[in-house]
N, C-alpha and C positions, 0 to 999 in steps of 0.2 A: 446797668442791670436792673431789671423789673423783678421786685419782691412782693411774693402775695403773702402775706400773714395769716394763718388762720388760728380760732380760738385764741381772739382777742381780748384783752379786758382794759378796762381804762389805765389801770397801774403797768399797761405794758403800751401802750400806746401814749401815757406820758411819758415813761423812761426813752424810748426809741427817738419819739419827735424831740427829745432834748439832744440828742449827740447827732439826728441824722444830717444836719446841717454842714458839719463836719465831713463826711461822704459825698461829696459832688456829681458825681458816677453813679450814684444806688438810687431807684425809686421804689419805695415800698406802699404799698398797699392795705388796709385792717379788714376782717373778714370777723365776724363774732363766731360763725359758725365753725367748726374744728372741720379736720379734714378726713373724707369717708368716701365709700363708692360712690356715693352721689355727688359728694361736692366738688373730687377731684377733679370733674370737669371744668370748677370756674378757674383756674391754675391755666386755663391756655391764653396764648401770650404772652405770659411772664416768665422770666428766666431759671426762675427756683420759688420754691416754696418755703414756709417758715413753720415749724409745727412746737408740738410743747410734747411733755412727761407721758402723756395719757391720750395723746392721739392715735390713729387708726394710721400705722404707716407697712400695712400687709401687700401682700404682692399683689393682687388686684386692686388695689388705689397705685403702688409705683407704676401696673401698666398704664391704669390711666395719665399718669402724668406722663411719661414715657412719650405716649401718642400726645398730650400738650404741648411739647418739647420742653418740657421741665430737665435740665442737667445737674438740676444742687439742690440738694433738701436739708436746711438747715434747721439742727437740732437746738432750740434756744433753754435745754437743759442740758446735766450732766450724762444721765440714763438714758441706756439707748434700745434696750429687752423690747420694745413696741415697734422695732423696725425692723423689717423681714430684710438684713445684710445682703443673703444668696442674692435673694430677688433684684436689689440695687445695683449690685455688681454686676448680672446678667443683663440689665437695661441699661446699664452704661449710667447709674447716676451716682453722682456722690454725695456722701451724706456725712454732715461733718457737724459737731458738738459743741458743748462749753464742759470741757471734762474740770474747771476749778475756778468756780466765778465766788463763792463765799465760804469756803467751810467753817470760818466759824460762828455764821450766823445759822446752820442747819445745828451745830455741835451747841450754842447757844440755847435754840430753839428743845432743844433731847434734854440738856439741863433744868428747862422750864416745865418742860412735860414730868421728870424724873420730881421736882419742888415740889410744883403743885398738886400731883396725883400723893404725892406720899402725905404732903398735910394740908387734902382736901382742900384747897381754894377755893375750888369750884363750888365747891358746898355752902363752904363758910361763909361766900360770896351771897348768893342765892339766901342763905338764912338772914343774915344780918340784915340785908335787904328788906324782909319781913320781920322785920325788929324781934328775930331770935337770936339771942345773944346766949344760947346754951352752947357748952366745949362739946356733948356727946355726938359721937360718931366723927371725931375731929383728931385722934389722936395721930400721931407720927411716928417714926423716928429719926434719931442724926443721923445725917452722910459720914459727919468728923469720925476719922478713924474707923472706917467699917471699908470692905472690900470693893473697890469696882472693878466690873469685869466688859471692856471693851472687844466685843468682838468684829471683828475688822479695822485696822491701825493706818489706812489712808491719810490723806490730806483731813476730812474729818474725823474718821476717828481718832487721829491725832490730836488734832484740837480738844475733843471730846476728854481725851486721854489728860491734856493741862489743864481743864478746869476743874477734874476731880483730884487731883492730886492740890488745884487748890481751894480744895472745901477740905482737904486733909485726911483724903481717904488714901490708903495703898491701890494702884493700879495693877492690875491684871489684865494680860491681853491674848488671844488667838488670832495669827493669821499666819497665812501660809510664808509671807515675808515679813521679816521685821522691819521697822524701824527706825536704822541708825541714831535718828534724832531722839527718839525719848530713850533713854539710860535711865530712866527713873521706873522703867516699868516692867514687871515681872513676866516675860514670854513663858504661857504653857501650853496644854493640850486644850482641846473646847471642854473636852469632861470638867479637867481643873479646873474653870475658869465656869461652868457651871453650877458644880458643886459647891465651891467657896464663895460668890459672889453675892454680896448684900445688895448691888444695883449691877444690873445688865444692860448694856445698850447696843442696839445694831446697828454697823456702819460697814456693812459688807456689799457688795453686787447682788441680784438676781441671778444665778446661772443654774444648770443643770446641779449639781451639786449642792449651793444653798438652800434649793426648795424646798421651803416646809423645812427646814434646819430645824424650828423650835415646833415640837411635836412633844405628844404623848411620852414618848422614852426621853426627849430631851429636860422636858420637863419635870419627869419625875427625880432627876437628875439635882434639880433646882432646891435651892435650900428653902422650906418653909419662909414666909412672908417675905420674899423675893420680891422687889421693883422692877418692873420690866420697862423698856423705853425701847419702840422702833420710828425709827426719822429715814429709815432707807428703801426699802419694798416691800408691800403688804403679804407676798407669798412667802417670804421668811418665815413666817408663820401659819403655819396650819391654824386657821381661826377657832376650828371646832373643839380643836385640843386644845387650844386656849381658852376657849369657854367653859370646858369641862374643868381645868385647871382653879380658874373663876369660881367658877360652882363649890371647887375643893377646898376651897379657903388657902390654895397654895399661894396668891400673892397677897403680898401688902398692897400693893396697887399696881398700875397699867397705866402706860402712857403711851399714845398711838397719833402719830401724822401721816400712817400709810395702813393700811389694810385690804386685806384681797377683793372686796366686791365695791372700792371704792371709785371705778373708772367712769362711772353714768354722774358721779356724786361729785369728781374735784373740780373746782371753783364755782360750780352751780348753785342755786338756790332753786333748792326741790320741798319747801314747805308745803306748796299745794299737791305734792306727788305724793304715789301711793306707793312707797319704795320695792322695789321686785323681791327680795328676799328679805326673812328678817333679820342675818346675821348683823347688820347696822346697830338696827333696834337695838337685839338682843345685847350685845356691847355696852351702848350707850345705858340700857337700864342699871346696870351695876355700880354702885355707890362709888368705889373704887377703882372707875376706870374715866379716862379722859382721852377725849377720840376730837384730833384739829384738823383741821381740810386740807392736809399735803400743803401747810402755809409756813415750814422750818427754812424755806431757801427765802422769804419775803422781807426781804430788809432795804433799806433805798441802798446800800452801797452794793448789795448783791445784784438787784436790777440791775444797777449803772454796770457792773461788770460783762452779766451778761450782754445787754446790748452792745456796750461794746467787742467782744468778743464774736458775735454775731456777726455783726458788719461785719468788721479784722475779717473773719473766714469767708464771708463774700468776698471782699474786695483782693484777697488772696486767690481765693478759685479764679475769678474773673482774670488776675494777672498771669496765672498759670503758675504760681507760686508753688512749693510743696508744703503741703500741713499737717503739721500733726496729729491735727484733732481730728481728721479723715479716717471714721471707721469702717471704710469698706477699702480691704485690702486687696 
């Protein structure tokens, strides 16, 4: 099997050439450029494509590959909201994921965000650097003993869910299934779990339903100096409501690895760009807010999983295996 890889970065093309060796059958290929109406033409030839989080996988890039003969589009994330399903199903391709390569280095990654926004790092970083060694604009509060309120109880939000329970706060959780596994965590309504919560964290899906979930009403919902933390998809969040929130002095702080106009922006470096909107900007100006480049899944043991799990689902499709991780039904 011929693999094209597109939006490639070096931290993915050393994890892959470590285990491809192991795969005797797979040749893969690196592509820096992501995959889009134009590029989907370099894809002929090869037998599947390999795309990420924030590629272009709409029904006119699958026709293109379709007429490639491309038969597998392999997802080398968990999210799948960037790929037109109907469309794959109708062109006969399949498209298959890593639905659990780390969650507890994404749930990790939410706790770091949730740390350092609440006491300033960032800042205190930055000043001391300039041998300012003043506490003002530094202050905090504990986690110990205050509310967490997990909304969505996955495989990450789970993990999510054990590490605040041991900083020693009470868990609070929303989701449409529970949990069997945590017994330690208080299942209620999103209101309750808005209302009471001294930290928020999102670990929910993208769907029709989630959109824009934290808005104007949900927020007002929100107890004053509220920490918020989203590590799952930026349209969770209506941004503007969130800025106006900002504005309100309704949080204590904000911690952000996904937000809505970030798809031109993940893993790029656009220092010489002149950003298309300013909702970025406007984010990052606030004292209190800390905005990371969709980098909560970046850990070496999460690569290694992923790649591995990647292959596993080639070299399954190739044998005609059934998969589970095959999201086109």
């Amino acid at each position: 099997m011929k693999i094209l890889f597109y939006d490639t970065k070096k931290y993915d093309r050393e994890s892959f050439d470590k285990i491809i060796p192991e795969y005797k059958d797979i040749q893969i290929e690196y592509a820096e450029e992501d995959i889009s109406e134009r590029t989907a033409k370099y894809a002929k030839g090869y037998d599947a494509i390999c795309a990420f989080v924030s590629s272009d996988v709409s029904e006119k890039v699958l026709k293109i590959l379709k007429e490639c003969g491309v038969k597998l589009v392999l997802m080398r994330c968990a999210g799948y909201n960037n790929v037109d399903v109907g469309a794959a199903k109708k062109y006969g391709i399949t498209v298959l994921r890593v639905p659990g390569y780390s969650p507890e280095a994404v749930a990790e990654h939410a706790m770091a965000l949730a740390l350092a926004s609440n006491r300033h790092i960032h800042k205190a970083y930055i000043k001391v650097r300039e041998n300012n060694f003043s506490l003002v604009g530094l202050t905090g509060i504990n986690f110990y003993g205050k509310i967490a309120g997990i909304i969505g109880t996955g495989k990450i939000g789970a993990a999510m869910c054990r590490i605040c329970r041991g900083f020693g706060m009470k868990v609070m959780a929303y989701d449409i299934y529970k949990n069997p596994d945590l017994n330690f965590v208080e299942y209620t309504d999103l209101d309750t779990v808005l209302e009471k919560s001294d930290l928020i964290s999102l670990h929910c899906p993208l769907t029709d339903d989630s959109y824009h979930m934290i808005n104007k009403k949900t927020i007002k919902k929100m107890k004053d100096n509220v920490v918020l933390v989203n590590t799952s998809r930026g349209a969770l969040i209506d941004t503007q409501d969130l800025i106006q929130g900002i504005r309100e002095h309704k949080f204590h702080s904000v911690g952000l690895d996904v937000y809505e106009e970030e798809t031109k922006n993940v893993f790029e470096n656009r220092e010489d760009d002149i950003l298309e909107t300013s909702i970025t900007s406007r984010l990052l100006s606030f004292p209190n807010v800390i905005v990371t480049s969709h980098q909560a899944f970046l850990t070496e043991e999460a690569l290694e999983a992923i790649s591995y799990t990647t292959l596993e689902n080639a070299k399954s499709f190739e044998m005609g295996n059934l998969i589970e991780n095959n999201v086109v039904k």
